[in-house]
TORLUM-896950 format. One record per residue (C-alpha): chain; x, z, y; residue number from 1; residue in three letters. Coordinates in nm, 2 decimals. Layout:
N
> A/X/Z/Y/NUM/ALA
...
END
This chain:
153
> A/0.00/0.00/0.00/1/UNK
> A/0.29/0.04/0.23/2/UNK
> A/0.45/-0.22/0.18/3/UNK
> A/0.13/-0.43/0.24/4/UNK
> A/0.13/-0.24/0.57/5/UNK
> A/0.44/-0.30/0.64/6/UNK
> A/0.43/-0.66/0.58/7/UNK
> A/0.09/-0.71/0.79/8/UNK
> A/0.26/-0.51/1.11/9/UNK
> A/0.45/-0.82/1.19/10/UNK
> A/0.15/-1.07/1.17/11/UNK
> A/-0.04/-0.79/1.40/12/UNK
> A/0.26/-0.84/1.63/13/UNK
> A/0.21/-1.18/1.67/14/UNK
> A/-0.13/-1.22/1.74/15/UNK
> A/-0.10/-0.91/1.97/16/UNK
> A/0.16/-1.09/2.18/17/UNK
> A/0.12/-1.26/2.54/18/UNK
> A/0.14/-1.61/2.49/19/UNK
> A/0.47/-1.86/2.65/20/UNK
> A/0.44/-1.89/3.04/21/UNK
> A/0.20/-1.55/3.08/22/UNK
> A/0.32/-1.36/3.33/23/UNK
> A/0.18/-1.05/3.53/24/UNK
> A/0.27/-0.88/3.84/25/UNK
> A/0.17/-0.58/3.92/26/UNK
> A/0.10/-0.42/4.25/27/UNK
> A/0.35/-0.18/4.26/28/UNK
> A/0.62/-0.47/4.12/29/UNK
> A/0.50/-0.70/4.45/30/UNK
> A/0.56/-0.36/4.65/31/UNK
> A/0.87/-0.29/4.53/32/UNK
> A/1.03/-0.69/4.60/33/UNK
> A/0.86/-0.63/4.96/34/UNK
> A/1.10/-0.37/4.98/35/UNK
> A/1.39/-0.51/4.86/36/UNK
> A/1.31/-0.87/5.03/37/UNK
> A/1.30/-0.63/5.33/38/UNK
> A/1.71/-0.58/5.24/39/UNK
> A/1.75/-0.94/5.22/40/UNK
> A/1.57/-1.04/5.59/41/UNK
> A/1.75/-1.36/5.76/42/UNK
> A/1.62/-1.44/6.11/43/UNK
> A/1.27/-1.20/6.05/44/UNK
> A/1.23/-1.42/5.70/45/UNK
> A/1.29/-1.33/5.29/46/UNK
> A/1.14/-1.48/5.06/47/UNK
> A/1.18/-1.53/4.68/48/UNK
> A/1.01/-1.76/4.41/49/UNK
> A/0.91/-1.51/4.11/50/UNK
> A/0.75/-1.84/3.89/51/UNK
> A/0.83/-2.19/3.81/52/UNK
> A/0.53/-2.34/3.56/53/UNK
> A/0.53/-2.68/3.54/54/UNK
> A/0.34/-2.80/3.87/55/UNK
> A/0.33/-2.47/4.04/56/UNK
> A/0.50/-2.16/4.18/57/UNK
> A/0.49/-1.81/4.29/58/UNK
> A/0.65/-1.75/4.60/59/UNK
> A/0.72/-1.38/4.76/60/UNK
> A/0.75/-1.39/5.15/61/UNK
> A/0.78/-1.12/5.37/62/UNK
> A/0.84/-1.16/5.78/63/UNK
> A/0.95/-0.93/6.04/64/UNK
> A/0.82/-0.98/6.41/65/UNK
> A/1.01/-1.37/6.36/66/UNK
> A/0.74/-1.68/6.33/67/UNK
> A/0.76/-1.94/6.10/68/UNK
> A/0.86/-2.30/6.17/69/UNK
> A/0.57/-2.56/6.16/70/UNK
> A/0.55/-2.74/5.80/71/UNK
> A/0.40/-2.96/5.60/72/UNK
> A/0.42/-3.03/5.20/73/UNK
> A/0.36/-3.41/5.12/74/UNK
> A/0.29/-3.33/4.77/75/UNK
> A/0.21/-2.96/4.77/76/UNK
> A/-0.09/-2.73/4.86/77/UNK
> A/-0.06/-2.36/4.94/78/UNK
> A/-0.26/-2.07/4.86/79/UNK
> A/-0.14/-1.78/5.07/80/UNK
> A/-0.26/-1.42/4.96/81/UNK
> A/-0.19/-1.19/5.23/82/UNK
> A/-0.09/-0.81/5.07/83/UNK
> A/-0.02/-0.71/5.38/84/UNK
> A/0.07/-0.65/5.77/85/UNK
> A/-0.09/-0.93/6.03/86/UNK
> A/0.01/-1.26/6.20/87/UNK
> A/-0.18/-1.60/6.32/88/UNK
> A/-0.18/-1.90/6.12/89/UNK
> A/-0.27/-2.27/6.28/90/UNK
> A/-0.37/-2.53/6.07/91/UNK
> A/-0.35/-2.91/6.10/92/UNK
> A/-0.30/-3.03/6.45/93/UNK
> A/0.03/-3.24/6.47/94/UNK
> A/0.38/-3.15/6.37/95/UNK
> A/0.62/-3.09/6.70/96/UNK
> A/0.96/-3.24/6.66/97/UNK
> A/0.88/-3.30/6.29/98/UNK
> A/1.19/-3.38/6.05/99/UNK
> A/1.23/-3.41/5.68/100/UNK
> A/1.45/-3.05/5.60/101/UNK
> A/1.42/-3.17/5.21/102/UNK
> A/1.21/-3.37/4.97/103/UNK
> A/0.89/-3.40/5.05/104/UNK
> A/0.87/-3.10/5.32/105/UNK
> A/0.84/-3.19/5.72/106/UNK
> A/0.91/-2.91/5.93/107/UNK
> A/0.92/-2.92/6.33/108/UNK
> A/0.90/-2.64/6.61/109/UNK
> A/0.54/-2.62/6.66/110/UNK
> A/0.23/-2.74/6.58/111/UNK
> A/0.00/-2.94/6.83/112/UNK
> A/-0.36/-2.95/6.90/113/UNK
> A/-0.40/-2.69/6.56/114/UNK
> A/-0.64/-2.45/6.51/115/UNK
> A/-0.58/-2.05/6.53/116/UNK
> A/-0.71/-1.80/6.28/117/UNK
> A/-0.60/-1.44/6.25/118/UNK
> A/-0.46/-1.34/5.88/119/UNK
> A/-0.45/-0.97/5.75/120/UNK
> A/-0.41/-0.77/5.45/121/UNK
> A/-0.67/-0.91/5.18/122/UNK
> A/-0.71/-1.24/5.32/123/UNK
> A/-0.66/-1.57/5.11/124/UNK
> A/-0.59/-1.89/5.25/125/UNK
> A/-0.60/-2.26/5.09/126/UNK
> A/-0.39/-2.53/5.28/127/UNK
> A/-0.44/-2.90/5.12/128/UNK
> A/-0.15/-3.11/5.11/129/UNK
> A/-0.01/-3.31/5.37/130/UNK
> A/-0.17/-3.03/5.63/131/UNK
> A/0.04/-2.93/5.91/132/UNK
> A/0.04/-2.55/5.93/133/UNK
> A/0.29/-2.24/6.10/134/UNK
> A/0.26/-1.86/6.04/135/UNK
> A/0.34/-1.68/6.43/136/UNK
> A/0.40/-1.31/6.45/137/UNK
> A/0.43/-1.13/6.77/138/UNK
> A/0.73/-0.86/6.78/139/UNK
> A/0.71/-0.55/6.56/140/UNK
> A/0.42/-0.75/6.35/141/UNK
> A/0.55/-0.82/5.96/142/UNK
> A/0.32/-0.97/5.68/143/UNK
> A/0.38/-0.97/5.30/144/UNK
> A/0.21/-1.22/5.18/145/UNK
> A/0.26/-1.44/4.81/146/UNK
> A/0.22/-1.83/4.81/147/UNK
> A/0.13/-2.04/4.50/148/UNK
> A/0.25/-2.38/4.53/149/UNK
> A/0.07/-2.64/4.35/150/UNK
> A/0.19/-3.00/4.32/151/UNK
> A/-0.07/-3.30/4.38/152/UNK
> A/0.11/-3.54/4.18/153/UNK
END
């Protein structure tokens, strides 16, 4: 009988086991790499990419009192889940000085003619691809907020 046991506990193992590309972060996990992106600031910006699946990643970014330059992802979309702190976003409008800083990614000083909306702790944002958009913080504002990137093609 034991040995029966013993022999089932591995098939039990199996089943019981998360399948390949699950992955789970907890709220005290995206606390602590707030912290520690915190460490890691570079002109009021950290950010990390916790995920890579296939066409989309998880992005970490935390700002300090520093806004964003105005972007656009030709073949991405972004949904931005704020954890916390406050800031303005504008959406669509037209790209300022606009350059190509890598494949596929425009990025420019400001944004022109786009529209403001407040973001704070709990709010979730989709931007389409191909959508000019900028995150602005006034000083001594931060947000925490995590991205996931999807690719359109």
């Amino acid at each position: 009988m034991t040995k029966t046991f013993l022999m089932l506990v591995p098939v039990f193992m199996a089943i019981a086991a998360a399948p390949a590309g699950y992955d789970h972060w907890t709220t005290e996990q995206f606390r602590a790499r707030a912290e520690a992106l915190h460490k890691t600031m570079n002109n009021g910006l950290a950010s990390e990419t916790l995920g890579h699946w296939g066409n989309h990643l998880l992005l970490k970014t935390r700002r300090e009192g520093s806004s964003g330059q105005a972007e656009l992802h030709e073949k991405q979309a972004d949904l931005i889940v704020v954890q916390s702190g406050q800031a303005i976003i504008i959406i669509g409008g037209k790209i300022v000085d606009g350059k190509t800083t890598a494949t596929n990614e425009i990025r420019g000083t400001s944004i022109e003619g786009g529209e403001r909306q407040a973001l704070k702790a709990g709010d979730v944002v989709h931007v389409p691809v191909k959508t000019p958009h900028q995150v602005l913080l006034e000083a001594g504002q931060t947000i925490d907020y995590v991205v996931l990137k999807v690719d359109s093609q």
